[in-house]
C-alpha positions as CSV (number, residue, x, y, z in Angstrom):
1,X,-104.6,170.3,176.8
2,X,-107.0,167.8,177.1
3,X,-108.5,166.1,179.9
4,X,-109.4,162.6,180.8
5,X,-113.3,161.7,181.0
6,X,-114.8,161.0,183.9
7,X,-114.0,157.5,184.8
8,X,-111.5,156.6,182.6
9,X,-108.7,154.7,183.4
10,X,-105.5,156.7,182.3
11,X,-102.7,155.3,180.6
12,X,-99.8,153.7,182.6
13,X,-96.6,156.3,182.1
14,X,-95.1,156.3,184.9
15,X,-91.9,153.7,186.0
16,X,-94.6,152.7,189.0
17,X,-95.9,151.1,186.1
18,X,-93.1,148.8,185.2
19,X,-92.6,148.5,188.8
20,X,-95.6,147.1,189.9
21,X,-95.7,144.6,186.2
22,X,-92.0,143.1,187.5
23,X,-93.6,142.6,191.3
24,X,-96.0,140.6,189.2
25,X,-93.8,138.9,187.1
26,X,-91.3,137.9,190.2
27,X,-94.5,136.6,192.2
28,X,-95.7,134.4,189.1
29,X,-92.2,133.6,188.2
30,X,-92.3,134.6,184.9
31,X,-89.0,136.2,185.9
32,X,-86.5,135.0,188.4
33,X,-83.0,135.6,189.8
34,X,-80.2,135.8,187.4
35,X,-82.6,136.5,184.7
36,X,-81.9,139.8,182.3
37,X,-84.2,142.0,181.6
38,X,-85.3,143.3,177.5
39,X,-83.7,146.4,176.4
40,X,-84.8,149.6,177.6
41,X,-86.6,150.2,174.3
42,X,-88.4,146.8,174.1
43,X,-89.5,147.1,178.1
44,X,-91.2,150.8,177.1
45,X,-92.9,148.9,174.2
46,X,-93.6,145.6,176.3
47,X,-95.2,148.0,179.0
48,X,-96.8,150.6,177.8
49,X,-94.6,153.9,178.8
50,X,-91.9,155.8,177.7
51,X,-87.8,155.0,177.5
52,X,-87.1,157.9,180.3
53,X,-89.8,156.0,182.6
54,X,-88.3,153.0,182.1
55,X,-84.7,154.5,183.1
56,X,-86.5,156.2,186.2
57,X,-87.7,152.4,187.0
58,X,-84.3,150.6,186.8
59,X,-82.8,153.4,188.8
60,X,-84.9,152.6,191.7
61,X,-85.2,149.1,191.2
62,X,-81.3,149.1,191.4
63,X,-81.3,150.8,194.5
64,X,-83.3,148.7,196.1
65,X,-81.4,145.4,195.1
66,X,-84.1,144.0,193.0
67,X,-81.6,144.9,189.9
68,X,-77.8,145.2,189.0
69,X,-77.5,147.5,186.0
70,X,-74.1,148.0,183.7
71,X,-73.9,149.9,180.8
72,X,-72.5,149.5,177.6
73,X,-73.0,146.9,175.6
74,X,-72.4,142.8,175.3
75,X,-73.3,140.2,177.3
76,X,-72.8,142.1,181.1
77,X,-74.5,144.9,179.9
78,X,-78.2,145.7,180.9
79,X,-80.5,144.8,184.3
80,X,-80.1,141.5,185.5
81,X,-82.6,140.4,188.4
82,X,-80.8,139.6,191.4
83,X,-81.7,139.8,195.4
84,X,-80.2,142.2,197.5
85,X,-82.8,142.7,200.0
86,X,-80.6,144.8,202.3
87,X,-79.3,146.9,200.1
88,X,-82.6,149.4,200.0
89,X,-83.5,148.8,203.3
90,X,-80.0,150.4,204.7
91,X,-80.1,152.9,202.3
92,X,-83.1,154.5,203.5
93,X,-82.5,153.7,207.5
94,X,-79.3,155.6,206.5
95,X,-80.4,158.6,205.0
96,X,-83.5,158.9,207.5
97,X,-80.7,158.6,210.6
98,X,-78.8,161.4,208.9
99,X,-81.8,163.4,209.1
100,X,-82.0,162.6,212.6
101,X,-85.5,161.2,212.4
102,X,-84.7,158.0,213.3
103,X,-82.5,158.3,216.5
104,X,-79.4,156.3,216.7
105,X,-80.3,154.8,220.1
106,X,-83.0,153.9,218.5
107,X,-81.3,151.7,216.0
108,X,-79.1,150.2,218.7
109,X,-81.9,149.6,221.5
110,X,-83.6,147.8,217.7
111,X,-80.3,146.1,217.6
112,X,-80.4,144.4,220.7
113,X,-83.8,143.2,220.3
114,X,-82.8,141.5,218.0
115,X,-79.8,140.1,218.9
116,X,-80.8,138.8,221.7
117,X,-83.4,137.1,220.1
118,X,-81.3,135.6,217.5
119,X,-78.4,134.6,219.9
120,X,-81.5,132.4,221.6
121,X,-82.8,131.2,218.7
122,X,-79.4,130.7,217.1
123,X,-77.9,128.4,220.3
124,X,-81.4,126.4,220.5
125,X,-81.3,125.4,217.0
126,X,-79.3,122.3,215.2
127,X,-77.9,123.3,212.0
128,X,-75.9,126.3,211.1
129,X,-72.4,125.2,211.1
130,X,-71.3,127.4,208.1
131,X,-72.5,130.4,209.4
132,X,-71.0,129.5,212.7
133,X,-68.0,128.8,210.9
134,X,-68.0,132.2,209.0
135,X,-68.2,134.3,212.7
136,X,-65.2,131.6,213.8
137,X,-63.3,133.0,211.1
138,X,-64.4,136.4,211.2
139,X,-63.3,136.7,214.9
140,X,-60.0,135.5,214.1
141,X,-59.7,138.0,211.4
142,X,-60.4,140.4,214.2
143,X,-57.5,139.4,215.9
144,X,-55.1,140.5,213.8
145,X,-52.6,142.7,215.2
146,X,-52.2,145.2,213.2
147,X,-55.7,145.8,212.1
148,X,-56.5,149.4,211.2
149,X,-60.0,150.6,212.3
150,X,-61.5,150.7,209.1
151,X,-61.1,147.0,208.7
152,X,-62.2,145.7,212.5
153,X,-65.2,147.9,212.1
154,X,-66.4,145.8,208.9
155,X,-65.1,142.9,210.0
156,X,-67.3,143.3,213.5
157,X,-70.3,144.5,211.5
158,X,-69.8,141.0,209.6
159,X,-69.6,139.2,212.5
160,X,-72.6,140.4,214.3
161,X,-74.5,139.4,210.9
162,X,-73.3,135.8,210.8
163,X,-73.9,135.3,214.6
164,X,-78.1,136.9,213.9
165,X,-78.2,134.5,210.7
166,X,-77.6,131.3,212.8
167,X,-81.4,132.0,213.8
168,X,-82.1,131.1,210.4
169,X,-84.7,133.5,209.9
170,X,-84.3,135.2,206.8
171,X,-86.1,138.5,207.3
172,X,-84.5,139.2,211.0
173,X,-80.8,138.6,209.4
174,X,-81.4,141.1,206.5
175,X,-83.4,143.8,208.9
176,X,-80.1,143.3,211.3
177,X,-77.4,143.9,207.9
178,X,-79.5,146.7,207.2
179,X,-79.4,148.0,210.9
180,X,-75.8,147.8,211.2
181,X,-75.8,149.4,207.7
182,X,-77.6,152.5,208.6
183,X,-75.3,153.7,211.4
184,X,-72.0,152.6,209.6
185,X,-70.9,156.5,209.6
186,X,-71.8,157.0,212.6
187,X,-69.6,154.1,214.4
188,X,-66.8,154.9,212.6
189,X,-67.2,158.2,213.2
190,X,-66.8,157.3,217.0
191,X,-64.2,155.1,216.5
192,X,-61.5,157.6,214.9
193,X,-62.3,159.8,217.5
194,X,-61.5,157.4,220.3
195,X,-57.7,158.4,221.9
196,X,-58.0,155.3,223.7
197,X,-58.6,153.0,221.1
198,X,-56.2,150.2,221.9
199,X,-57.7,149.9,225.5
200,X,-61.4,149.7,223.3
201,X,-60.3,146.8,220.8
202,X,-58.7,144.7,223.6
203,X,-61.9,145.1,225.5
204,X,-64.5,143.9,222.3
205,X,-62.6,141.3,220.9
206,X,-62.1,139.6,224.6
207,X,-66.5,140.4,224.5
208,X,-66.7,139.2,220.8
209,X,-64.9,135.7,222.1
210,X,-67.2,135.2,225.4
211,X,-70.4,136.0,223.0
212,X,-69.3,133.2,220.8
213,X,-68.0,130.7,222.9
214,X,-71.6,130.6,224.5
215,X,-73.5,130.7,221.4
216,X,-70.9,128.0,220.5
217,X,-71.9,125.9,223.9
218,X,-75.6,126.3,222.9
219,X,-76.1,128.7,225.6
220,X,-78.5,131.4,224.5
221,X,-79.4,133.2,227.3
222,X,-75.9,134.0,228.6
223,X,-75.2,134.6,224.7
224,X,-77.7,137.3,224.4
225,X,-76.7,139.0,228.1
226,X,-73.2,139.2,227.0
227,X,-74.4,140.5,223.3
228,X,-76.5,143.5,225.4
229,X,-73.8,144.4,227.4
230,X,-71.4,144.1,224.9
231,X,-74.1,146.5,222.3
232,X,-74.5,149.1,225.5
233,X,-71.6,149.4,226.2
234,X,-69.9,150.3,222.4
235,X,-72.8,152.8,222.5
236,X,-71.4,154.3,226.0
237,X,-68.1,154.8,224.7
238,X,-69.1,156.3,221.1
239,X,-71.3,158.3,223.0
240,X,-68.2,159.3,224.9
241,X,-66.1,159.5,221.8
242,X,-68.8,161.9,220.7
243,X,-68.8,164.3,223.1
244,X,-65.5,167.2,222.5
245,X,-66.2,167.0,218.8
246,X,-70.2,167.3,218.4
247,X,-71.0,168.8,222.0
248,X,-73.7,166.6,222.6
């Protein structure tokens, strides 16, 4: 087996390759959203490394949401650049919460950092009627009935989402998707095991109304007291919830 010479630059066959060359292309805009990437044959060609490295790229770079890939063939077939930006981001705070590295009171004392901020933010600033709107109709939807648990718990993840993106800060709304993304076992984990679940939804959609109505009336700070207490206390009772079936 040779070796390289002292100095020399070896040749690009990894997929960081192709990973870093699309980073360049999507800063330059040589590619954009909605665009479809060459075949896997012509990208190896095009960059400089092998078919398999190029599979090992699109793999990652459709996990982080930079990429939706379909096989087969015709015109939804191939990588097509898109912008997911949560999608990698809870992934990973997923799988590192499962480990138990990242604590889950972590994540939900992270949560109300932001919330709080956002439900400030959010009330102080004009604009943001159709997000407002989305949470309005959310909360409604969380009103139903006969809503099973599966559904309020998306539908509350959803809501908390719309109420962080009246900030209208980009990077906060997708850190606080991919927050509420990461423990999304874990609360429904602590919701099936709750006997007194009726006496739990009655009590956060009567807190989900009170949040809005003041982040409705433009008043942040009572907005973000009512969206810690509201966080601490869904904690308390999955910490609760928690307790016969994990002994912690």
């Amino acid at each position: 087996m040779s070796t390289a010479e002292p100095g020399a630059t070896p040749r690009r066959r990894t997929h960081d390759a192709l990973l870093k060359d699309i980073e360049a292309d999507l800063r330059s805009g040589k590619i954009t959203v909605g665009d479809r990437l060459p075949g896997e044959r012509t990208l190896a060609e095009n960059y400089g490394i092998s078919r398999a490295s190029v599979r090992e790229a699109i793999r990652v770079l459709d996990a982080m949401g930079i990429l939706r890939s379909s096989v087969g063939s015709g015109p939804t077939s191939g990588a097509i650049v898109i912008s997911d930006p949560s999608a990698g981001l809870s992934s990973a705070l997923r799988l590192h919460v499962a480990t138990n590295r990242l604590p889950v009171a972590d994540i939900v004392q992270t949560r109300i950092l932001l919330e709080t901020w956002t439900a400030r933010a959010g009330a102080a600033r004009t604009g943001g009627d159709e997000d407002l709107e989305q949470a309005s109709q959310l909360l409604h939807a969380m009103d139903d009935p006969d809503i099973d648990r599966a559904a309020f718990h998306e539908l509350d993840a959803r809501f908390h989402v719309a109420l962080s993106s009246l900030a209208g800060n980009a990077v906060v709304a997708t850190m606080m998707e991919s927050l509420s993304g990461s423990i999304v076992g874990y609360v429904k984990g602590a919701m099936d095991a709750m006997e007194t679940w009726p006496d739990v939804i009655a009590t956060l959609r009567t807190q989900h109304h009170h949040i809005f109505d003041a982040v409705q009336a433009h008043d942040g700070e009572l907005a973000a007291r009512l969206l810690q207490e509201h966080i601490e206390w869904f904690h308390q009772k999955a910490q609760e919830a928690s307790v016969p079936r994990d002994g912690l």
